[in-house]
C-alpha positions as CSV (number, residue, x, y, z in Angstrom):
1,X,189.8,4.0,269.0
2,X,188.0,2.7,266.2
3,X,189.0,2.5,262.4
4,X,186.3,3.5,260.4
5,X,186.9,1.0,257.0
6,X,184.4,2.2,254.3
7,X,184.1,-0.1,251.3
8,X,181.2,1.1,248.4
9,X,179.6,-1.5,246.8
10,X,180.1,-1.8,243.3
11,X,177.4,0.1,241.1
12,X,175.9,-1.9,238.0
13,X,177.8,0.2,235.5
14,X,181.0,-1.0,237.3
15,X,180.2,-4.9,237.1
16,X,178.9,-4.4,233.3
17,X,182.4,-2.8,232.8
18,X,184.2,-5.6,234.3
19,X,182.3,-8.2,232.8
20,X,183.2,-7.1,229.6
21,X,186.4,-6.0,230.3
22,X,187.0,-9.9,230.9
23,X,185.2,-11.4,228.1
24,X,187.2,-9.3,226.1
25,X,190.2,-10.7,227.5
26,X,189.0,-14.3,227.9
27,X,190.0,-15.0,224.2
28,X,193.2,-13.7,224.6
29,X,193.7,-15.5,227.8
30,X,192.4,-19.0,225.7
31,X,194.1,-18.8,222.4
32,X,197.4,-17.7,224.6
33,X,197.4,-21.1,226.9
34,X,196.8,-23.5,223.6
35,X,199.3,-21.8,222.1
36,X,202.2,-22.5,225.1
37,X,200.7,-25.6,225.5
38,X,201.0,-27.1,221.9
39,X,197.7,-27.5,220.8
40,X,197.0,-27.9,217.0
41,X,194.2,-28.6,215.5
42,X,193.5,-32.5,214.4
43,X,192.4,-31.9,210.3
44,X,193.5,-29.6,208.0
45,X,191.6,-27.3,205.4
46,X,194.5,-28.5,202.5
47,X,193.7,-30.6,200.2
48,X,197.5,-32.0,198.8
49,X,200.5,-33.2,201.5
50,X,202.6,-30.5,203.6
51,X,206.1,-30.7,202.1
52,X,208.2,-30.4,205.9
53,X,210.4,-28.7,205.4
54,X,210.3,-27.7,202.1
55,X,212.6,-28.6,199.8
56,X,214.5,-26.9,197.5
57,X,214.1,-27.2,193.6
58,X,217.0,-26.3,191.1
59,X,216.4,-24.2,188.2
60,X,215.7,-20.1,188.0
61,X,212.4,-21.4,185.8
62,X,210.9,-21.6,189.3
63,X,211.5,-18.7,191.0
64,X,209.2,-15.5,190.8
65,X,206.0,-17.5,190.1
66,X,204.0,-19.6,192.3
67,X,204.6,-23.2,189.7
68,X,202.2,-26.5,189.5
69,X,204.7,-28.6,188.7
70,X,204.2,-32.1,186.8
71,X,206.2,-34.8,188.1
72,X,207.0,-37.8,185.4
73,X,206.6,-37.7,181.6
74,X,205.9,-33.9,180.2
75,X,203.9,-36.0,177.2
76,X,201.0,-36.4,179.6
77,X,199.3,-33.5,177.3
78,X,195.9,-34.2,179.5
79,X,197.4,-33.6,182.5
80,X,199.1,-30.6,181.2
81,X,196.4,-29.1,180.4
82,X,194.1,-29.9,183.7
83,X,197.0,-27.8,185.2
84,X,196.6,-24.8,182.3
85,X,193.3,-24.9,183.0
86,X,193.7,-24.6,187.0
87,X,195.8,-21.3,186.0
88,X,192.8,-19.7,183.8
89,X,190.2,-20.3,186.9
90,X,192.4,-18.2,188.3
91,X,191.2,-14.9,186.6
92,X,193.6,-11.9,187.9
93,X,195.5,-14.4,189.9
94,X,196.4,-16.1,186.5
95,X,200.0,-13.8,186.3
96,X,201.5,-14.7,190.0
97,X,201.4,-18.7,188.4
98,X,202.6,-21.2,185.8
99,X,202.8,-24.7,184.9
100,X,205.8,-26.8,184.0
101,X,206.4,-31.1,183.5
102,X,209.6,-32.1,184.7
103,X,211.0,-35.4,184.1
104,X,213.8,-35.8,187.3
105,X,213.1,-34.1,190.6
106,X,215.1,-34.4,194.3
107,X,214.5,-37.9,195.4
108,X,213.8,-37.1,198.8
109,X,210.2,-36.3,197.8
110,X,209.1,-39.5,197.0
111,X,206.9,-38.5,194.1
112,X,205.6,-41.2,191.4
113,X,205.2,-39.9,188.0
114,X,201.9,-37.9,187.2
115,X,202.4,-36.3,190.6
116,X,201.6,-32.7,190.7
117,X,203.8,-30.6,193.3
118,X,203.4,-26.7,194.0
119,X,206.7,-24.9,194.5
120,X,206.8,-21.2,195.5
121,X,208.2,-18.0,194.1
122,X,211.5,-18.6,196.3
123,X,212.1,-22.5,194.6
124,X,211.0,-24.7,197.6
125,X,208.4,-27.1,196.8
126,X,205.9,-27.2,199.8
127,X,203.1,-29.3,198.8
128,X,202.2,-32.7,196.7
129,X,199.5,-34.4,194.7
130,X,199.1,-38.0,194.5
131,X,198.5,-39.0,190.4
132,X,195.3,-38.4,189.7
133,X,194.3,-35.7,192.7
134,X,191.1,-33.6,191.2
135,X,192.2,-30.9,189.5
136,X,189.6,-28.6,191.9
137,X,191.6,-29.7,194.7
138,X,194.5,-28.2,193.3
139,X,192.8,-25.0,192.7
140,X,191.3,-24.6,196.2
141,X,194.9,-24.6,197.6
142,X,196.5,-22.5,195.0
143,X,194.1,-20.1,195.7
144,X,194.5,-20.1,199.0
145,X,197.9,-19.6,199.2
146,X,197.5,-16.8,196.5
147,X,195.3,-15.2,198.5
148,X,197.7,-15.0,202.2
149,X,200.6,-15.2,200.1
150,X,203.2,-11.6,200.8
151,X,206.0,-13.9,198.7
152,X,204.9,-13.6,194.8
């Protein structure tokens, strides 16, 4: 008795479907094994230091608006108004922000006076400016986080 095992080749239409039915799913497959792996990238695209985790700020002046806060003497006029001006670059964005000086923050952020720290619509500051950080900087990030922001 013999079996009679009949296998078709595959057709070219059939390899061109698998081939991109798996570089579709090579992506996938790629960003899914960094991911359970760990992997971060090395740099990143912010310009002022991650507040982790953020920390929370007293005061209902800070809550609803995205806030450039100024850390040390709220005389620094100058400084004051690098930050007004940071807002007005902002064109329709201008509303969603503000810009305060505060003379006593929570100590755990280790911030010298002429700092500038952003602190989100729910109160927690989550990033820093070293005294003197360009002004440009500041307005990259804010816009950034303006733009990706569902939070205010």
């Amino acid at each position: 008795m013999t079996t009679n095992t009949f296998t078709t080749p595959l057709t070219n239409a059939q390899r061109t479907l698998l081939l991109i039915l798996a570089l579709s799913l090579l992506p996938i497959v790629i960003g899914a094994g960094l991911y359970l792996y760990g992997w971060r990238p090395a740099q990143t695209s912010n310009h002022g230091t991650l507040i982790a985790p953020p920390v929370a700020m007293a005061g209902d002046d800070l809550k609803g608006k995205w806030t450039l806060l100024l850390v040390g003497d709220a005389r620094n006029a100058e400084r004051l108004d690098e930050l007004r001006r940071v807002r007005v670059v902002l064109a329709k964005q201008w509303q969603r922000t503000q810009h305060l000086a505060a003379d006593t923050l929570p100590a755990g952020l280790g911030l010298l006076p002429g700092s500038v720290v952003i602190v989100d619509p729910n109160g927690l500051a989550m990033m820093r400016y070293a005294p003197g950080a360009d002004a440009k900087d500041i307005r990259v990030d804010l816009e950034r986080l303006l733009k990706y922001s569902w939070i205010g």
